[in-house]
N, C-alpha and C positions, 0 to 999 in steps of 0.2 A: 426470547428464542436465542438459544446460544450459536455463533456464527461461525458455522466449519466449513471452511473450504473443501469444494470435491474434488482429492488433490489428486488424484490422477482420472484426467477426461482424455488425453490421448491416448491411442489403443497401447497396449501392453499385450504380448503374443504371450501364449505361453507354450513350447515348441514340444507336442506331447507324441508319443510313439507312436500310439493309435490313427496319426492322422493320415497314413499312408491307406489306413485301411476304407475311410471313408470314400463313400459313394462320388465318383465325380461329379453328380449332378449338386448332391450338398456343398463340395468345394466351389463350383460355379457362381452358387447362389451368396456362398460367403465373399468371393471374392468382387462379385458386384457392391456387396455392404459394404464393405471396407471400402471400395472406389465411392461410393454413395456417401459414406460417413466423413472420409477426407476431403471431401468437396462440399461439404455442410447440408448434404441432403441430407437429415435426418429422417426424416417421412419414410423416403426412397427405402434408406439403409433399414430402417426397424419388419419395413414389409421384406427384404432381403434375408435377413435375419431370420425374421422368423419361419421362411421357408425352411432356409439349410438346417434350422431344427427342427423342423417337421420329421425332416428325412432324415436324421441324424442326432436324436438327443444327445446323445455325449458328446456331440462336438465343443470339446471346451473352449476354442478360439471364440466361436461364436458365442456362445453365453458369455463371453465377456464383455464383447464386444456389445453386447444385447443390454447385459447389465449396464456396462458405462453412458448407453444413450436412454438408457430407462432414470437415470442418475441426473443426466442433464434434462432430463423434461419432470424432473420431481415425480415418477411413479416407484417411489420408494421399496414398497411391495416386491412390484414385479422387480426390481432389483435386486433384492434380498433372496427371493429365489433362485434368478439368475446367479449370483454369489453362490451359494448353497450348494446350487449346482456342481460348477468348476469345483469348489471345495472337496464335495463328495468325489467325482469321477477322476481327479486330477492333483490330491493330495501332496503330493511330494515335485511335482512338477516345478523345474526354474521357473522362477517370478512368483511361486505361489505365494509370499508375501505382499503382493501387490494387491491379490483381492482378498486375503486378508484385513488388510486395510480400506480397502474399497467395501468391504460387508459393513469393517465397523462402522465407516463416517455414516452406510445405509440407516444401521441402529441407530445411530444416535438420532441422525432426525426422526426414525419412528419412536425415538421415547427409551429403547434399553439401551440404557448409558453402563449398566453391567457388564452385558453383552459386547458392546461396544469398544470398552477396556482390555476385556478378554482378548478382541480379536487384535488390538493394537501390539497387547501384549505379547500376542502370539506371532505377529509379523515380527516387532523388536525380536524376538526368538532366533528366529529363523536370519536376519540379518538385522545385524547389528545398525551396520552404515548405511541403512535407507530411513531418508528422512522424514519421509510422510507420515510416518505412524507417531514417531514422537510428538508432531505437532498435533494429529489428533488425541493421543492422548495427554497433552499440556492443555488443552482445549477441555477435554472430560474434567481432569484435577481443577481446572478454575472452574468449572460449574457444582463440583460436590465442594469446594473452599480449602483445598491442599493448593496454597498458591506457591510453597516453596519447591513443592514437587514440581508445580506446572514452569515454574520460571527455568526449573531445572532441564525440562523438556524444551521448551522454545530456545533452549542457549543451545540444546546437543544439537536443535536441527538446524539452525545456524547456522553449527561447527560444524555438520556435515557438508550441507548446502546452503553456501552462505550468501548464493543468487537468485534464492527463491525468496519468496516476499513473506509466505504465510508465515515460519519462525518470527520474524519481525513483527507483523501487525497482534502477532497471539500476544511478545513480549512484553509490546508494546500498548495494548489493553488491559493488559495486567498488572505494567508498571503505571499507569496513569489510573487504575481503580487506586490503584496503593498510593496516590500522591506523588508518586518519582514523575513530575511533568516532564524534567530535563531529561531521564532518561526514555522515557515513552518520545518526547520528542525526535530524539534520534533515532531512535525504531521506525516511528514511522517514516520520518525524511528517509531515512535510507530504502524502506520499502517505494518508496513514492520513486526515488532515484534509480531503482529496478525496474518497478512500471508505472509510467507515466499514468494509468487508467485504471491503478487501483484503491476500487473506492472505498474500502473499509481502512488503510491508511489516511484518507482524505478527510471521511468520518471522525476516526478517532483524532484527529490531528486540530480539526477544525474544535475539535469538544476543547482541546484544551486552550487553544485561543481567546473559547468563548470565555469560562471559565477566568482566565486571564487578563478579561476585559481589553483584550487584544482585536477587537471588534471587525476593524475591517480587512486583517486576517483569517477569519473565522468565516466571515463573511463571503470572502474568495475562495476557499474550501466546499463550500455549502455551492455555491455558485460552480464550482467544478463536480463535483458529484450531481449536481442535477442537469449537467451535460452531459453526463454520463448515463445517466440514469432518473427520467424525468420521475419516474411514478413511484419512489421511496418517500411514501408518509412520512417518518421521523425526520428526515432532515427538510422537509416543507417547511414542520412546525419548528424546528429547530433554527432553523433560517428566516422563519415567519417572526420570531422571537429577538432575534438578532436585529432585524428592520426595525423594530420597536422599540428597543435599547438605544437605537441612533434617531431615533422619532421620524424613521419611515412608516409610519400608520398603517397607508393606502397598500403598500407591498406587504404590512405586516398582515394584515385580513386576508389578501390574496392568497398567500402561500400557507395563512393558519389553516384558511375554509376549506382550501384544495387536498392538506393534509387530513385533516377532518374526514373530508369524503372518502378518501382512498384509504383510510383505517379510522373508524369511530374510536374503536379503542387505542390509538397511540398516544396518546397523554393520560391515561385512567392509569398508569402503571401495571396494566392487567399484562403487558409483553412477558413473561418470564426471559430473564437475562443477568447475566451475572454482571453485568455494566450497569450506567447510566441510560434511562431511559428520558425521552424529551421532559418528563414531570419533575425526575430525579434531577436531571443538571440542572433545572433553572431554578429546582425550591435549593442545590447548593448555591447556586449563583444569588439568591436572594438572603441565604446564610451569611454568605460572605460580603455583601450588599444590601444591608441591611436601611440603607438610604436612598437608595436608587429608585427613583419615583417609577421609572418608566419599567421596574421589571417586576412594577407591581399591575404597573398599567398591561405588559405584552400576558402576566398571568389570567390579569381580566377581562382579556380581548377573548382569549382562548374559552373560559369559562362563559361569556357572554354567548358563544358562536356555538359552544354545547348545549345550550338552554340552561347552565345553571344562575339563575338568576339572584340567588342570594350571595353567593361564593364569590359571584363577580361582583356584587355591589361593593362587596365589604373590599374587595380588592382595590375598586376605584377608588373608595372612598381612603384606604391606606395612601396612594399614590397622589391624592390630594391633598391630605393633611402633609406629606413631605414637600410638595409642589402644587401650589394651589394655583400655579400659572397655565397647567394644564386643562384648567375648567371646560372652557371651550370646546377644545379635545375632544375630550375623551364626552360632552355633550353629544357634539357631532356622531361619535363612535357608537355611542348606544342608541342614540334615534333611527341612525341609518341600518342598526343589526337586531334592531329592537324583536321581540317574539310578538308574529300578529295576536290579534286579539281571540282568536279562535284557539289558538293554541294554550294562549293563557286558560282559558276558559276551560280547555278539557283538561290542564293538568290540575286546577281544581278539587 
């Protein structure tokens, strides 16, 4: 799943002629949303909302406003209507690049990345110097593999605004798919130096660590995103992985199983992502480590706790013939995650 920021979640007005004409009761109910929506009532605000469009379909303030919190609760749909909307009744209106760009980032999560380009396109149009569309569309080009076009987009929104973090973490994705760690490196410290709580900087940052065999850096990374954000599957196992490589065992199970539960499939490579997914960094890390007993042992831990029981044997058993010190181990490891009997028996 490719990772677009929702880059504009604060309201953006758009200051249209018609609104003198609107019903005071619709303006009431909008101006409650908006008090509802600045104080984190989201609830509050979407039932507000959807009055003052009861009594007022064209009111474009409100459909944005509608759109944007339909955006942050992931009902994509209704957002993309909401968009539609404002589009249709309020075309030419100041800021309408804004949801321009707020329909694309909609598309893209629903899947048209066409679509999605278009409307990027069509914000660039309209203004040049707002920087949100070029990162999503530098964000679209590294998902279709135009990465010189996308490097090109994350450098302009930079040079726009070059205190927002998302130009950085896109470039910074991109330079670190490509191998530039030093320069990914600085992307992200710098985004990280913007905001201290953003964790796809933390993500990407920690990937090249690992990678790096810079361990208990990676390790600190991983450790701050999951402060941030307990319940992200891929950096569990990727932190699960990590503990492993230092022959934290006990913690490597812990944070495998946990990731496991909260997505079966994040290690099957099934993620579509134009990154490294937890399967992809560690079979590099095992390319490039090609000795490394224990990242044959954290592969088998993983395989063991899936049920695949041949995958992981032959793993263990790679990680032994490198270090056959580990017997005990990884003994221990498969007796206590072993597949009961019952289990064997039905996959028979």
């Amino acid at each position: 799943m490719i990772r677009l920021t929702i880059t504009v979640l604060c309201l953006t007005l758009i200051c249209s002629s018609a609104i003198a004409q609107r019903t005071q009761s619709a303006k009431e109910h909008f101006q409650r949303g908006l008090t509802a929506y600045q104080q984190g009532k989201f609830d509050e605000a979407m039932g507000e909302l959807d009055k003052a469009i009861q009594m007022q379909d064209q009111y474009s303030n409100a459909h944005i406003l509608r759109g944007n919190l339909r955006m942050l609760k992931q009902n994509f749909a209704g957002a993309l209507s909401d968009h539609n909307k404002v589009i249709e009744v309020a075309p030419r209106d100041p800021g309408i690049e804004v949801v321009f760009n707020n329909r694309g980032v909609v598309r893209s999560f629903l899947g048209d990345f066409e679509g999605a380009q278009s409307d990027a396109n069509v914000a660039i149009s309209i203004n040049a110097n707002y920087a949100s569309p070029y990162n999503l569309r530098g964000n679209l080009r590294t998902e279709s593999g135009d990465l010189k076009g996308a490097e090109a987009d994350f450098s302009k929104s930079i040079a726009l605004d070059p205190n927002v973090t998302d130009g950085y973490i896109g470039r910074g994705n991109l330079l670190s798919a490509r191998g530039d760690a030093r320069g990914a490196l600085a992307d992200f410290n710098r985004a990280i130096e913007i905001n201290s709580n953003e964790i796809p900087a933390y993500v990407g940052r920690a990937s090249i660590h690992y990678l790096n065999s810079e361990l208990d850096l990676a390790l600190s990374d991983y450790d701050r995103v999951l402060q941030l954000n307990l319940t992200d599957p891929e950096v569990h196992i990727e932190r699960g992985v990590i503990h492993a490589l230092k022959g934290q065992i006990e913690n490597c199970i812990k944070d495998i199983k946990e990731g496991l539960r909260l997505k079966p499939e994040a290690f099957d490579g099934k993620l579509k992502s134009p990154f490294a997914s937890p399967s992809q960094t560690l079979e590099q890390f095992i390319a490039s480590n090609p000795k490394n007993a224990r990242a044959f042992e954290a592969r088998a831990i993983i395989r063991l706790i899936q049920r695949k029981k041949k995958e992981s044997d032959e793993d263990f058993q790679k990680a032994l013939t490198i270090d056959p010190g580990l017997r005990n181990e990884i003994d221990k490891v498969i007796r206590e995650n072993q597949i009961p009997q019952a289990q064997k028996d039905s996959r028979q």
